[in-house]
N, C-alpha and C positions, 0 to 999 in steps of 0.2 A: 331642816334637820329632822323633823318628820319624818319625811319620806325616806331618807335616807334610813333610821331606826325602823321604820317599815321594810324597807329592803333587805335589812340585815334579820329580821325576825323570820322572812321569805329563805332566809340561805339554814337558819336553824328548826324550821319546823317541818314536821314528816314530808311526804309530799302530797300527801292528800290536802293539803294545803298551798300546792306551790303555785295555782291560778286561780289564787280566791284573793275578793276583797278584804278591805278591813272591816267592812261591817260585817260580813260571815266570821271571819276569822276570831274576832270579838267575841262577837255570840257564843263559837262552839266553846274558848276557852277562858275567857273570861265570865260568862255565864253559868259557869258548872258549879251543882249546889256543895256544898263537900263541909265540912267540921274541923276547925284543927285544935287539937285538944294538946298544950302543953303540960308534959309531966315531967317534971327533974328535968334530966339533960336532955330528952327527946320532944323533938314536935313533929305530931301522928295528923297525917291526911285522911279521913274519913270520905271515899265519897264511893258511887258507884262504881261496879267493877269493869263497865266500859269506856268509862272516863282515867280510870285510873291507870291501866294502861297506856293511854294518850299521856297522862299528866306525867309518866318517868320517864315516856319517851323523850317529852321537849324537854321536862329537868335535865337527862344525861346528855343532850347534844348541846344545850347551854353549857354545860358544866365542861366539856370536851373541846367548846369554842378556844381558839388558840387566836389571838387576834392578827393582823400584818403589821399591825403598827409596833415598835417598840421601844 
């Protein structure tokens, strides 16, 4: 099941990522330092402005995943 959830993570994330391991893969975006600061109805990502780019790109291609299964 793994690998499988790895694979599918390989079809949503840019492609600067499409012949990398999991331990790079981890690193770039599971490691990123960032703040999230809940106010009322919003919750705000604080992190650097070269990560932050990276971080909307895979939020909108997760969020745009349309799955085969239904």
């Amino acid at each position: 099941m793994s690998y499988n959830l790895f694979a599918l993570m390989h079809q949503l994330l840019p492609l600067e990522f499409a012949n990398k391991r999991a331990k790079y893969i981890r690193y770039r975006l599971y490691a990123i330092a960032a703040k999230v600061i809940k106010t009322g109805r919003k919750v705000i990502i604080k992190c650097q402005a070269q990560y932050y780019q990276l971080l909307t790109k895979v939020l909108n291609d997760i969020k745009a995943f349309k799955p085969l299964l239904s």
